[in-house]
VODRENFI-673316 format. One record per atom (N, C-alpha, C): residue in one letter; chain; atom name; x negated, y, z. Coordinates in steps of 0.02 Angstrom, whole numbers. Atoms other than C-alpha are relative to their C-alpha. Last residue first. Layout:
% residues N
{"A" "A" "CA" {X Y Z}}
...
END
This chain:
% residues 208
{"X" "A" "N" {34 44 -36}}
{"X" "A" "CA" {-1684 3341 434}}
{"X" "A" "C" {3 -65 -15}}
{"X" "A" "N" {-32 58 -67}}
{"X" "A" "CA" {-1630 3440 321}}
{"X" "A" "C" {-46 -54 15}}
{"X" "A" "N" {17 73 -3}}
{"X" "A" "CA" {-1737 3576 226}}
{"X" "A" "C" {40 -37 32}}
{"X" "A" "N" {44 31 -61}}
{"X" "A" "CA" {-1670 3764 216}}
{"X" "A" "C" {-2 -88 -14}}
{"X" "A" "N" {26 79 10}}
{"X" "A" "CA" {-1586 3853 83}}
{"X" "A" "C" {-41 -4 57}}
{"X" "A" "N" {36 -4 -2}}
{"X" "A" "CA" {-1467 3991 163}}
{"X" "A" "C" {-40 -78 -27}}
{"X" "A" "N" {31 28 -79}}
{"X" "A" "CA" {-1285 3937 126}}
{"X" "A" "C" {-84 26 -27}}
{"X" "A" "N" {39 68 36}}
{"X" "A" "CA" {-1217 4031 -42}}
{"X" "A" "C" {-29 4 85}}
{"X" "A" "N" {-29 64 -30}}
{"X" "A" "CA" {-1081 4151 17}}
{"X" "A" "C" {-32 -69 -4}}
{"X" "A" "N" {1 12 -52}}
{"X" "A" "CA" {-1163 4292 18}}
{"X" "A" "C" {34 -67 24}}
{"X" "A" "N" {-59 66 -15}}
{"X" "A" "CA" {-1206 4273 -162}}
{"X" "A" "C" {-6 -8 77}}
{"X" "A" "N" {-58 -65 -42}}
{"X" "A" "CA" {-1323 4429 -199}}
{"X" "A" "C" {72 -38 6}}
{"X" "A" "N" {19 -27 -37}}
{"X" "A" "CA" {-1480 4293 -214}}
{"X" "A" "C" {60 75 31}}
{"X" "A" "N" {-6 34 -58}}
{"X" "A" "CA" {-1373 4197 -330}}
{"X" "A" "C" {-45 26 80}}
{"X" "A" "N" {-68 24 -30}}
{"X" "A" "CA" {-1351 4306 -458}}
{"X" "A" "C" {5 -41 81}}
{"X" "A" "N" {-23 -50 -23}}
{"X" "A" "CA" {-1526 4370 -463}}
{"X" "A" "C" {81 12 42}}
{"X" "A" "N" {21 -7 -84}}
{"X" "A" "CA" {-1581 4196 -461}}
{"X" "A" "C" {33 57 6}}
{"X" "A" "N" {-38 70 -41}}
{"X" "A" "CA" {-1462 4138 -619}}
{"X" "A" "C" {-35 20 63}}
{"X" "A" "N" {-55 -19 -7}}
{"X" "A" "CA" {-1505 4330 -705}}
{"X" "A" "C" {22 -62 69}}
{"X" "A" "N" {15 -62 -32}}
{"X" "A" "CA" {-1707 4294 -690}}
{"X" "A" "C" {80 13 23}}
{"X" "A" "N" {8 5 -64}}
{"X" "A" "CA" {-1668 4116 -762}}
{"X" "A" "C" {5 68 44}}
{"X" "A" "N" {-40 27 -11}}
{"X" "A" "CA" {-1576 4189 -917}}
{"X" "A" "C" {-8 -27 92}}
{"X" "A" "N" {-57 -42 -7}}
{"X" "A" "CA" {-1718 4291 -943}}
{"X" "A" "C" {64 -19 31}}
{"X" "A" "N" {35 -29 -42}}
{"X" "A" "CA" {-1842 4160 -942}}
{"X" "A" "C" {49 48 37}}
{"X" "A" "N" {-17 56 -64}}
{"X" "A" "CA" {-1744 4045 -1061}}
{"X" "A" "C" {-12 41 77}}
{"X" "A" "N" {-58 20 -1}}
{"X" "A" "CA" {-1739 4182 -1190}}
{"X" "A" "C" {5 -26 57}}
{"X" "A" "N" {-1 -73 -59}}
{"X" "A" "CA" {-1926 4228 -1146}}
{"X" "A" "C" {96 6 -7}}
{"X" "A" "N" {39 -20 -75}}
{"X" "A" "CA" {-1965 4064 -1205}}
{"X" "A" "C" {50 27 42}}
{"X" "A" "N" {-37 -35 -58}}
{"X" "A" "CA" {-1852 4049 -1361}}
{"X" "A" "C" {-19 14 82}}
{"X" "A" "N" {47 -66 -19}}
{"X" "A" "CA" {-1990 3991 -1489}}
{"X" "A" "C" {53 60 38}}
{"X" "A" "N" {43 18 1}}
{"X" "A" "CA" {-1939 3810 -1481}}
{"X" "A" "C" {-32 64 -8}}
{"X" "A" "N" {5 36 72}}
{"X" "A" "CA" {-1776 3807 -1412}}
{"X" "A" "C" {-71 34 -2}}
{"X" "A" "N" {72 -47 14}}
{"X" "A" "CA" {-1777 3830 -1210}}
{"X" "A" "C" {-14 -41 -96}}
{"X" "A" "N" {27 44 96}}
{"X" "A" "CA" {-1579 3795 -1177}}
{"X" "A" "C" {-74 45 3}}
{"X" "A" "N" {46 -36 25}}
{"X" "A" "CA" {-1535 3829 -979}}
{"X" "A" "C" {-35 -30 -62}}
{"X" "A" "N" {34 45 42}}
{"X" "A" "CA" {-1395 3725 -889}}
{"X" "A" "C" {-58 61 -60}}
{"X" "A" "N" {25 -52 79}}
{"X" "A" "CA" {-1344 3799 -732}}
{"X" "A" "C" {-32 -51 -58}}
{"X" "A" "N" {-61 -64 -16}}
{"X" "A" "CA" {-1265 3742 -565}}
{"X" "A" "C" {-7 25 -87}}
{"X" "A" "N" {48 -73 14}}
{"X" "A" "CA" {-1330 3553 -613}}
{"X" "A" "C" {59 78 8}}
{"X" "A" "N" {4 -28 -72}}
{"X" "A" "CA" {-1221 3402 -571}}
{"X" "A" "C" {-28 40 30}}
{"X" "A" "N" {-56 -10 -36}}
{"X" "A" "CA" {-1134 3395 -741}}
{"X" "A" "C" {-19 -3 64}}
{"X" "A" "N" {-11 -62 13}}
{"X" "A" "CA" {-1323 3377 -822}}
{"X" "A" "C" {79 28 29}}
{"X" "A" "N" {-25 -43 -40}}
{"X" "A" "CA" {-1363 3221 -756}}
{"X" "A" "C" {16 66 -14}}
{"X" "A" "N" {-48 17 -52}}
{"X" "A" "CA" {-1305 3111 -890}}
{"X" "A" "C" {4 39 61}}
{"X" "A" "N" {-47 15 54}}
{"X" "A" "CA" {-1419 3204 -1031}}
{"X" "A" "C" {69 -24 62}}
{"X" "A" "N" {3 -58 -17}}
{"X" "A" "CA" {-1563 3185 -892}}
{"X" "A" "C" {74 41 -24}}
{"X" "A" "N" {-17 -9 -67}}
{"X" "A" "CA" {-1546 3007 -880}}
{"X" "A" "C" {23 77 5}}
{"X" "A" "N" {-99 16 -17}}
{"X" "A" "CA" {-1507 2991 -1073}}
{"X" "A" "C" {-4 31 65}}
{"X" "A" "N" {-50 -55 15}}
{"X" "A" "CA" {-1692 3111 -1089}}
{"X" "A" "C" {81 -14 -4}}
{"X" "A" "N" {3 -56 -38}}
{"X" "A" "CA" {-1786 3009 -978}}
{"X" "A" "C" {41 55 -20}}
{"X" "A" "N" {-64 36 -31}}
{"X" "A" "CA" {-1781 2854 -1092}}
{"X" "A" "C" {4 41 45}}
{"X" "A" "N" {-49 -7 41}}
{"X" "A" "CA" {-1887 2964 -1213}}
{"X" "A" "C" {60 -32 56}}
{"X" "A" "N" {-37 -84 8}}
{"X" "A" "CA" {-2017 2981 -1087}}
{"X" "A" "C" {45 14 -21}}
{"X" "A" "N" {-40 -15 -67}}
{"X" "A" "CA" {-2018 2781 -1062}}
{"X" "A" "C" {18 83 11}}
{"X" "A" "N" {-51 1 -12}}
{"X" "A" "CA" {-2061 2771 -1242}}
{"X" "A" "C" {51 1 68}}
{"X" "A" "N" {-55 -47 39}}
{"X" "A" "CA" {-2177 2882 -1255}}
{"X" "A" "C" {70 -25 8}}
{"X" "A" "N" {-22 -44 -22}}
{"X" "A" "CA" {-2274 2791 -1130}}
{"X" "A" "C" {50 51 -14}}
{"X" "A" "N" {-38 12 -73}}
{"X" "A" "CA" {-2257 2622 -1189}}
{"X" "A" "C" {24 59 39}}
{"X" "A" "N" {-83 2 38}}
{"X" "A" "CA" {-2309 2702 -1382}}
{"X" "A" "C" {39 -13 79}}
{"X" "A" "N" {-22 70 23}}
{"X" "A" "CA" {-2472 2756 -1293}}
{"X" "A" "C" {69 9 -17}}
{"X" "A" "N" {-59 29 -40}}
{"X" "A" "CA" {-2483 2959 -1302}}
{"X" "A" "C" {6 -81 -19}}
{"X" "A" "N" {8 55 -4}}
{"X" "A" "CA" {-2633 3017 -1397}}
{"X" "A" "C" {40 -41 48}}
{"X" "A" "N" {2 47 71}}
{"X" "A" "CA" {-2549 3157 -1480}}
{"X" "A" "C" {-27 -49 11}}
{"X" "A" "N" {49 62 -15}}
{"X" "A" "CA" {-2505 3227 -1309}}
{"X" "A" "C" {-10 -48 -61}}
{"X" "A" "N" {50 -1 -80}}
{"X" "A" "CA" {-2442 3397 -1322}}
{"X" "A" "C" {-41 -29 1}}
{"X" "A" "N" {27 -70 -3}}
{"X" "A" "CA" {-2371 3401 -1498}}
{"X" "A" "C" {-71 14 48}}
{"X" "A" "N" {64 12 59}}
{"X" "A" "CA" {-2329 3215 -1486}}
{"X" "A" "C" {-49 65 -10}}
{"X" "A" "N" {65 1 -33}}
{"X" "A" "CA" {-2234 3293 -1328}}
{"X" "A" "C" {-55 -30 -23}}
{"X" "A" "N" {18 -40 -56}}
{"X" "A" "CA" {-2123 3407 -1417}}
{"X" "A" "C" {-81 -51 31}}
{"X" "A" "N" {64 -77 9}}
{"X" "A" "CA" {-2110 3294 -1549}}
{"X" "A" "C" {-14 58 12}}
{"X" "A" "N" {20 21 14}}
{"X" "A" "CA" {-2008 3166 -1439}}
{"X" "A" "C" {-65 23 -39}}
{"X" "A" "N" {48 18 -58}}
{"X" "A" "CA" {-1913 3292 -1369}}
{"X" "A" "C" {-68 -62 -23}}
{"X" "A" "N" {38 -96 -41}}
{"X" "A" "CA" {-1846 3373 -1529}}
{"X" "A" "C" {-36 -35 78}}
{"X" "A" "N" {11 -31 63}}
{"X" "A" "CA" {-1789 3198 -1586}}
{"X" "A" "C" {-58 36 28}}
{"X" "A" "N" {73 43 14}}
{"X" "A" "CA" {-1725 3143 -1408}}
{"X" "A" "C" {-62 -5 -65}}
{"X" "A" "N" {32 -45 -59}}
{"X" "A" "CA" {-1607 3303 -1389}}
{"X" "A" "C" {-80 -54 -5}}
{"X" "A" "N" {48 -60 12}}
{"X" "A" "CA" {-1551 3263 -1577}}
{"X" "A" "C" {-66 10 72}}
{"X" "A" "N" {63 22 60}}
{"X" "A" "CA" {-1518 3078 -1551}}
{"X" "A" "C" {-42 86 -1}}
{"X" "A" "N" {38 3 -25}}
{"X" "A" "CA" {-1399 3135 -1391}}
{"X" "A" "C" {-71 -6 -48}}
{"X" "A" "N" {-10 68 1}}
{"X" "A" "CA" {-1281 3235 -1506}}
{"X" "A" "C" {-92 -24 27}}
{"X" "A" "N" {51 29 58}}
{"X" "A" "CA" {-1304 3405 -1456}}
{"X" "A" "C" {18 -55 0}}
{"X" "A" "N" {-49 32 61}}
{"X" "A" "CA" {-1163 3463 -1334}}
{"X" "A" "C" {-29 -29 -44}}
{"X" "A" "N" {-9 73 -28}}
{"X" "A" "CA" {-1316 3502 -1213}}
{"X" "A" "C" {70 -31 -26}}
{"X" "A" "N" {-69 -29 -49}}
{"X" "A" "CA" {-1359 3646 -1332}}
{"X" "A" "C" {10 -86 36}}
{"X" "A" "N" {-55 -11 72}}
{"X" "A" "CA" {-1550 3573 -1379}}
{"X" "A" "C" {50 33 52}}
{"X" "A" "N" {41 -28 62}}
{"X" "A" "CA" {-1735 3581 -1290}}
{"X" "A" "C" {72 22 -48}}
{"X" "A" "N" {-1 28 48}}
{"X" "A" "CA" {-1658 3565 -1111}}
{"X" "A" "C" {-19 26 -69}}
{"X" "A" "N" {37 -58 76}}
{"X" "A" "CA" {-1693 3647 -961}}
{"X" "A" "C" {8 -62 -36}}
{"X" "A" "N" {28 73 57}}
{"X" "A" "CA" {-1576 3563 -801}}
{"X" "A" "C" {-21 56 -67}}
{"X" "A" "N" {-19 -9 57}}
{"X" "A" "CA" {-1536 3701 -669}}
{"X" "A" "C" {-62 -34 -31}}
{"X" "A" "N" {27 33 41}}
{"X" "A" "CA" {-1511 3682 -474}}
{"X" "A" "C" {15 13 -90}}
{"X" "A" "N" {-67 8 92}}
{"X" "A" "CA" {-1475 3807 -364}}
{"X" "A" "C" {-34 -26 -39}}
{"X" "A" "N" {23 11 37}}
{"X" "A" "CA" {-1536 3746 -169}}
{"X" "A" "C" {43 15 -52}}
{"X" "A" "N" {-7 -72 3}}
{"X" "A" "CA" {-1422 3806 -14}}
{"X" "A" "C" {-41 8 -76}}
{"X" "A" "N" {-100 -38 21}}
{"X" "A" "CA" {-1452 3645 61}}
{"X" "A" "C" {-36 73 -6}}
{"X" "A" "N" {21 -72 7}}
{"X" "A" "CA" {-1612 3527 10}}
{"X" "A" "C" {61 28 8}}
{"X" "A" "N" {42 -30 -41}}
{"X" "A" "CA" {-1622 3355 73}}
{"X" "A" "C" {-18 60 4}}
{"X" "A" "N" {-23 38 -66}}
{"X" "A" "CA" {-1483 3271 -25}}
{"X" "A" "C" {-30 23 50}}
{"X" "A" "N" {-85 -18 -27}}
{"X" "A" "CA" {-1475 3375 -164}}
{"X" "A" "C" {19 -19 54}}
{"X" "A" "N" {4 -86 -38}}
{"X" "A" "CA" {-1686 3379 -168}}
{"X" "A" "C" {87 10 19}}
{"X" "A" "N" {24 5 -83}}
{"X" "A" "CA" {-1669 3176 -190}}
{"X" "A" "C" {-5 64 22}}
{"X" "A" "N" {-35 42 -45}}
{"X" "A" "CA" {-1572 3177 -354}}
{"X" "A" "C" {-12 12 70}}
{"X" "A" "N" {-43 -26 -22}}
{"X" "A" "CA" {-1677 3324 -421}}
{"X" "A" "C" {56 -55 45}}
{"X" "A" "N" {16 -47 -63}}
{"X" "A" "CA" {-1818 3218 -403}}
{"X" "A" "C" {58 32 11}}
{"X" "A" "N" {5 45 -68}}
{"X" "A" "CA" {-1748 3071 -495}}
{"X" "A" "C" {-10 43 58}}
{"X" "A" "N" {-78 6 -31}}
{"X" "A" "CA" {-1711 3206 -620}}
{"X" "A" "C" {26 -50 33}}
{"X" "A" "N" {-32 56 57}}
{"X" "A" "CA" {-1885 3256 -641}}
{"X" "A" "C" {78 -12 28}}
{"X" "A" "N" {-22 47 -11}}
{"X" "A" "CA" {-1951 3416 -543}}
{"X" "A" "C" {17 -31 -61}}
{"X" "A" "N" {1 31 62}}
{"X" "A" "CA" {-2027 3577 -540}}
{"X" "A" "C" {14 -65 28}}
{"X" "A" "N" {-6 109 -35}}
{"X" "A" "CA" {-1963 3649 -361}}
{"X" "A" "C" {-7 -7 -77}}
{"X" "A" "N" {-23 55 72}}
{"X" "A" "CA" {-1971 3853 -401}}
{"X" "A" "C" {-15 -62 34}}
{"X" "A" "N" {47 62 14}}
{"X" "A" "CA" {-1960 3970 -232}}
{"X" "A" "C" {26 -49 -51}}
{"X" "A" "N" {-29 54 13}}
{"X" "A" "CA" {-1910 4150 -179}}
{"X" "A" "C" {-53 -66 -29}}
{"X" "A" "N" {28 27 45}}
{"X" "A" "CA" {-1997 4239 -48}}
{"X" "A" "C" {41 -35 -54}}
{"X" "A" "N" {-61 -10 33}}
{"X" "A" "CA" {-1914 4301 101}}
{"X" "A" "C" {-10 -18 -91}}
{"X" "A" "N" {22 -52 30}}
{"X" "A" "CA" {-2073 4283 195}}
{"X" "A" "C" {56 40 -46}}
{"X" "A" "N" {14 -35 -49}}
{"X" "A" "CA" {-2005 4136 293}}
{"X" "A" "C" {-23 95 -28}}
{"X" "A" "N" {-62 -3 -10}}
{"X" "A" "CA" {-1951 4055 123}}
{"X" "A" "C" {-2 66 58}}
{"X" "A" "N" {-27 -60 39}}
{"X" "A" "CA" {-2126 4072 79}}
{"X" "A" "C" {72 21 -8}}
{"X" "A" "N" {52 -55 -19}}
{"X" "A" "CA" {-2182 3958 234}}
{"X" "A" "C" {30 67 -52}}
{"X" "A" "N" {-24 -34 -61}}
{"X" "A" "CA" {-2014 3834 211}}
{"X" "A" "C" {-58 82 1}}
{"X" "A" "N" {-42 -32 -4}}
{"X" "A" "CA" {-2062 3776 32}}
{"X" "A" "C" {23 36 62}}
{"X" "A" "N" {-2 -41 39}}
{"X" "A" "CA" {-2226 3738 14}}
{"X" "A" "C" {73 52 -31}}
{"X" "A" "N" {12 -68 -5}}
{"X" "A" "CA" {-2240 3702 203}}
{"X" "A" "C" {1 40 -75}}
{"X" "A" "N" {-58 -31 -30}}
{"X" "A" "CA" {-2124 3545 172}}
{"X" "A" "C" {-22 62 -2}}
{"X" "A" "N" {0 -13 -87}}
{"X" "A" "CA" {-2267 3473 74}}
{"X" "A" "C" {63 26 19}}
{"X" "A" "N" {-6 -60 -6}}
{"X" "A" "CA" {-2210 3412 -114}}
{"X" "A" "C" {5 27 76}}
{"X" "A" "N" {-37 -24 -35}}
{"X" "A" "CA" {-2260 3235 -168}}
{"X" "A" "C" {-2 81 9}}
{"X" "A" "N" {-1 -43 -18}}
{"X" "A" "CA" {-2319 3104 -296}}
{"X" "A" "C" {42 67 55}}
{"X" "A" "N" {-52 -58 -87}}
{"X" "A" "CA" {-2388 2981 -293}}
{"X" "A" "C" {-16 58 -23}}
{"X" "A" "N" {51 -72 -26}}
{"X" "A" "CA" {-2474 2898 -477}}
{"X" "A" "C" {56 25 58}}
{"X" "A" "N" {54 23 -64}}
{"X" "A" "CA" {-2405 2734 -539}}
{"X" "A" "C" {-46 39 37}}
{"X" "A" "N" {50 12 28}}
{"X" "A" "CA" {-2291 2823 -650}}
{"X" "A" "C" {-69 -71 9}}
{"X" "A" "N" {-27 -5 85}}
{"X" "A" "CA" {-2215 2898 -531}}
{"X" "A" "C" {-33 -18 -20}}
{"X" "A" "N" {54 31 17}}
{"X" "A" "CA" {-2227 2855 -352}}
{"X" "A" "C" {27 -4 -72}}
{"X" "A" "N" {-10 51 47}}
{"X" "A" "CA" {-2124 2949 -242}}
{"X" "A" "C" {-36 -16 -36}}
{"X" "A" "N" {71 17 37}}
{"X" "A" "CA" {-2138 3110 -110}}
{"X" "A" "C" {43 -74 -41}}
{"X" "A" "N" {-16 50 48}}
{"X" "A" "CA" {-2021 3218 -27}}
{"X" "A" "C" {-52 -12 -36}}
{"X" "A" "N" {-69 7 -5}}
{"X" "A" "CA" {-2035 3344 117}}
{"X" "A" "C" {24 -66 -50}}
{"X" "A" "N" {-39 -5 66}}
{"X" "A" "CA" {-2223 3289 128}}
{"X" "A" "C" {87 11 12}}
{"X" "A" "N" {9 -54 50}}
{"X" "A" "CA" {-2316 3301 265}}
{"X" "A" "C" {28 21 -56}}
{"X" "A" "N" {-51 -35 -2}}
{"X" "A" "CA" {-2242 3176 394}}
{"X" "A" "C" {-5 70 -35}}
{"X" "A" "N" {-3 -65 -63}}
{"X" "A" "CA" {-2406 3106 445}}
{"X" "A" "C" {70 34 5}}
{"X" "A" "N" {-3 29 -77}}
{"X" "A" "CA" {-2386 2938 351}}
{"X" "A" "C" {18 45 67}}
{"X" "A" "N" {-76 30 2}}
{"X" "A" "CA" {-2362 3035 188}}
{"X" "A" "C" {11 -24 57}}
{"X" "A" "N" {-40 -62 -3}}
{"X" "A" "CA" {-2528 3152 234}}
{"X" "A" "C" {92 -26 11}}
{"X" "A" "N" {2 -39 -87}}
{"X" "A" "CA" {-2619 2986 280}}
{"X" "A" "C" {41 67 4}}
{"X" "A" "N" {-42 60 -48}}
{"X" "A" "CA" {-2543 2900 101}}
{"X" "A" "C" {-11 34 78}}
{"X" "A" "N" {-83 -3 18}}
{"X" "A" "CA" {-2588 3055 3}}
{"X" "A" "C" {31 -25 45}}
{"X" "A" "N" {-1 -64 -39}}
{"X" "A" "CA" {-2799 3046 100}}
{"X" "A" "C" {92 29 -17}}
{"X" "A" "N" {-8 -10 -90}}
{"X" "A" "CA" {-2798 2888 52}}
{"X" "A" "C" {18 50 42}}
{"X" "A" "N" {-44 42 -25}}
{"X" "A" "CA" {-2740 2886 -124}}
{"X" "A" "C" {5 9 74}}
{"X" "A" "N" {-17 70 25}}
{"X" "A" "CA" {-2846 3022 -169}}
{"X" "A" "C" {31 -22 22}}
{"X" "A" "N" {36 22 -60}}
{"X" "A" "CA" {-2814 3226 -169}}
{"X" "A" "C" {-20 -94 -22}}
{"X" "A" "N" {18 59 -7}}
{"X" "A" "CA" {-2759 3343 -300}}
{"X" "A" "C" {-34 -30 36}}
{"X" "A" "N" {48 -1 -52}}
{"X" "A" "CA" {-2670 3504 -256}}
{"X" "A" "C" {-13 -103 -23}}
{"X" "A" "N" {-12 43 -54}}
{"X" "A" "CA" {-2557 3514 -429}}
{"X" "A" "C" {-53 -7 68}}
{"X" "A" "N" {-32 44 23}}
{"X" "A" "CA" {-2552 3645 -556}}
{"X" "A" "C" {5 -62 27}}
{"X" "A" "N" {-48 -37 33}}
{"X" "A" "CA" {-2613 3796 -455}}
{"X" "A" "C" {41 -45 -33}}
{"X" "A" "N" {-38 -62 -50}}
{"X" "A" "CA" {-2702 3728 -301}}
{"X" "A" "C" {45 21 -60}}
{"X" "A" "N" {-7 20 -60}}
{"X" "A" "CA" {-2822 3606 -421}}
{"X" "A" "C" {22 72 48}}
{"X" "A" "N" {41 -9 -53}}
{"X" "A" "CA" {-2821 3666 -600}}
{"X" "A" "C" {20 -20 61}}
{"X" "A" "N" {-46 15 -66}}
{"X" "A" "CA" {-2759 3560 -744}}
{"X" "A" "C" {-75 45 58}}
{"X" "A" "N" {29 -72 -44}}
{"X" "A" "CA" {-2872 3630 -899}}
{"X" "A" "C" {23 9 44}}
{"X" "A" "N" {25 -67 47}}
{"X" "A" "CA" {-2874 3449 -982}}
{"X" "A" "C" {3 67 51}}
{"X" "A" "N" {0 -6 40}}
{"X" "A" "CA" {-2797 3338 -830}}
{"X" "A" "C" {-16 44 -60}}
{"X" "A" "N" {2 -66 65}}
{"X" "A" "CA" {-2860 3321 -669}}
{"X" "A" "C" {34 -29 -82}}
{"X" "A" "N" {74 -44 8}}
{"X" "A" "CA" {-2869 3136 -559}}
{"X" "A" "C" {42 84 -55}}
{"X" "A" "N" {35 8 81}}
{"X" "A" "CA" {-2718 3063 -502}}
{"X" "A" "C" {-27 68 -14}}
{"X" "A" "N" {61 26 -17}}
{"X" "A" "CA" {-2670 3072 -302}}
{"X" "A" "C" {-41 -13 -69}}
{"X" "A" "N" {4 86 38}}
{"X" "A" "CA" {-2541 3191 -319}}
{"X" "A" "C" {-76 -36 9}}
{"X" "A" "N" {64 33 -36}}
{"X" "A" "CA" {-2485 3354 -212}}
{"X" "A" "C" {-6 -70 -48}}
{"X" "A" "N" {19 59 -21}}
{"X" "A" "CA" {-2352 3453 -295}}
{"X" "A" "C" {-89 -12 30}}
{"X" "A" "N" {38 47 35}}
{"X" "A" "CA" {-2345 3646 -299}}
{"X" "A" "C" {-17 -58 35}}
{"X" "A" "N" {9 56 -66}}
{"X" "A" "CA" {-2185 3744 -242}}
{"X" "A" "C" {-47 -55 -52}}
{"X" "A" "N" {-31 88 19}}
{"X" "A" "CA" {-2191 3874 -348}}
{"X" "A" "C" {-29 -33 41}}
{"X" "A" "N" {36 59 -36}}
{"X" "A" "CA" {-2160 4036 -269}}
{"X" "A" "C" {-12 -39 -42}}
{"X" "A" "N" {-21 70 -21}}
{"X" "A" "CA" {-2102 4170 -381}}
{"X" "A" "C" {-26 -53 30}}
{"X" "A" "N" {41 29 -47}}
{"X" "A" "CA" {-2199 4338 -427}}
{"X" "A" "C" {42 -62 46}}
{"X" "A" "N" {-41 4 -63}}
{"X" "A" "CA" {-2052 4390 -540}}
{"X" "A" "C" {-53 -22 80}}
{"X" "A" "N" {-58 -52 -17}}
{"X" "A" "CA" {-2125 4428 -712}}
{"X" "A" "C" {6 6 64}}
{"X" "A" "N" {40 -54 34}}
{"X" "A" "CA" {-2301 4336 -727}}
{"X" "A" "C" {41 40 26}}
{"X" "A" "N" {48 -45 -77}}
{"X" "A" "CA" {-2210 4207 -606}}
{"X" "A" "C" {-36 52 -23}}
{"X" "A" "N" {-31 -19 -79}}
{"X" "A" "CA" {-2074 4179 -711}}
{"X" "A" "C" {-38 25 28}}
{"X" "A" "N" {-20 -33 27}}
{"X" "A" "CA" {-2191 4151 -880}}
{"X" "A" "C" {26 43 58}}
{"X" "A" "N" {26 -31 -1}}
{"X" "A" "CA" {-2264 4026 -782}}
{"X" "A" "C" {1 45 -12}}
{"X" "A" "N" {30 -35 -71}}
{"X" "A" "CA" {-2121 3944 -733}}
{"X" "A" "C" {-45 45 -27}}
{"X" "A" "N" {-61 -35 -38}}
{"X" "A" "CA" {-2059 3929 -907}}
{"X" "A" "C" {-11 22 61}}
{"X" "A" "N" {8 -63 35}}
{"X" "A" "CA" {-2237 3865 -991}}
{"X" "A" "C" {65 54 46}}
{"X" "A" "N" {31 -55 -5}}
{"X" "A" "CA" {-2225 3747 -862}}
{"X" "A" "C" {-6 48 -31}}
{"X" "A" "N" {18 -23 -81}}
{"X" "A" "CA" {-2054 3675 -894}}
{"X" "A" "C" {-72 39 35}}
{"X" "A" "N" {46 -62 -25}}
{"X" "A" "CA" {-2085 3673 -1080}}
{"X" "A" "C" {48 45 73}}
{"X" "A" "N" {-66 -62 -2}}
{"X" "A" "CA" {-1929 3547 -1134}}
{"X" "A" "C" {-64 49 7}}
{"X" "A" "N" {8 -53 47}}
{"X" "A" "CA" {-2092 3435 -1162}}
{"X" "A" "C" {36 35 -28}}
{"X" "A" "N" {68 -2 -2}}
{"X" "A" "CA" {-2038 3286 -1019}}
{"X" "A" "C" {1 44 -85}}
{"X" "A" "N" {42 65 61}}
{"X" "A" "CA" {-1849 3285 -1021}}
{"X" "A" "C" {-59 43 -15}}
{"X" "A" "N" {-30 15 89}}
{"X" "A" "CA" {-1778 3421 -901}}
{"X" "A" "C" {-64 -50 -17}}
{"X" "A" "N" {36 45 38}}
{"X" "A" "CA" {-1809 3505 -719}}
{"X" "A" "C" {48 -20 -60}}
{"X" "A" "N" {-4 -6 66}}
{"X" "A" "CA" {-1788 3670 -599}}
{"X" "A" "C" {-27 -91 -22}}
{"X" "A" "N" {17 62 25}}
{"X" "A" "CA" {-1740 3661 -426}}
{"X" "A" "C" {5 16 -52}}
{"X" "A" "N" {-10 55 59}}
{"X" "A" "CA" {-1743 3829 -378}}
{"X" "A" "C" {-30 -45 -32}}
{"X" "A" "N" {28 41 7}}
{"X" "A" "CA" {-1739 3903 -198}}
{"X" "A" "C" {21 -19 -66}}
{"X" "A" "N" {-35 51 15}}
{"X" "A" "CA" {-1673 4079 -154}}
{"X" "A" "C" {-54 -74 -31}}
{"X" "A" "N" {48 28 59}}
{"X" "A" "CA" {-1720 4216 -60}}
{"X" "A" "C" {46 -69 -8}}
{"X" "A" "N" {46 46 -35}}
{"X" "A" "CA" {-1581 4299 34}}
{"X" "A" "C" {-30 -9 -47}}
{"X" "A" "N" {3 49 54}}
{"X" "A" "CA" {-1497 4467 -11}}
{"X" "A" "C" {-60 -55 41}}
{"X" "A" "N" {65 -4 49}}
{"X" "A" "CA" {-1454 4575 128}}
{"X" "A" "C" {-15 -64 -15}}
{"X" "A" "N" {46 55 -15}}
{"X" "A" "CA" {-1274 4581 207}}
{"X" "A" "C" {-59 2 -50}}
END
């Protein structure tokens, strides 16, 4: 039987370095990523088609209305969603495909996604005592975002129990320490390879 493409849900506590990790992937592996749609404006060198297709409210809400989105939600106070064609079209091609996500998202891809392998990136071993994982995440994204309101920081931080709790419903758990990149990268490359010569894994496809 010949190897299928495979779908991965990837996510973790906000400045694990989820993009840096995809991107890395797709240098190597030419990998789909399945890129959101949001209605909030650019950020610093955010490009439009590669780091999110940005649109406005109206034009989100007529796409959501239409039945465009496999999944969408309102983070933040910003929508956001992921077309159906960004995953089915490169599926068709045999393509494989990344899903960046939060772990509200992963919630909703288990329910609407079969055949999906999910794996949670974290900054520590996930035995860490939780203080550490929030520590190291915390100046992770001071790093990033040194003008971060305190409100915001602190709802990022409350992102890392959720994440911390879902980690037993993940296939894989993937450590990215702070100059382990191509560690993490590697590790992914093996978790698709594996699972693309898994005849027994159900084809991913969307439910209805």
């Amino acid at each position: 039987m010949s190897e299928r493409p495979v779908v991965l849900v990837l996510h973790g506590p906000s400045g694990v370095g989820k993009d840096s990790i995809i991107d890395r992937l797709r240098e190597r592996t030419g990998i789909h990523r399945a890129t959101s749609t949001t209605d909030r404006p650019p950020r610093g060198d955010e490009r439009h088609g590669v780091h999110y297709h940005f649109v406005c409210t109206s034009e989100f809400e007529r796409r959501r209305d239409d039945g465009h989105f496999a999944e969408h939600a309102r983070v933040y106070g910003q929508w956001k969603g992921l077309a159906r064609s960004e995953i089915e079209e490169p599926l068709s091609h045999g393509q494989d495909v990344i899903i960046r996500t939060d772990v509200n998202g992963a919630r909703t891809w288990r329910e609407r996604l079969e055949g999906a392998v999910f794996v949670v990136i974290l900054a520590e071993e996930p035995d860490a005592p939780a203080d550490a994982h929030r520590a190291t995440t915390r100046q992770r994204i001071l790093n990033r975002e040194p003008g971060i309101s305190a409100a915001d920081l602190a709802a990022r931080l409350r992102e890392v129990d959720e994440e911390l709790a879902d980690v037993p419903n993940n296939d894989h758990v993937v450590v990215n320490k702070g100059d382990g990149l191509d560690e993490a990268v590697d590790e992914l490359q093996r978790i698709i390879a594996k699972a693309r010569a898994n005849s027994s894994r159900p084809a991913p496809r969307l439910r209805a």
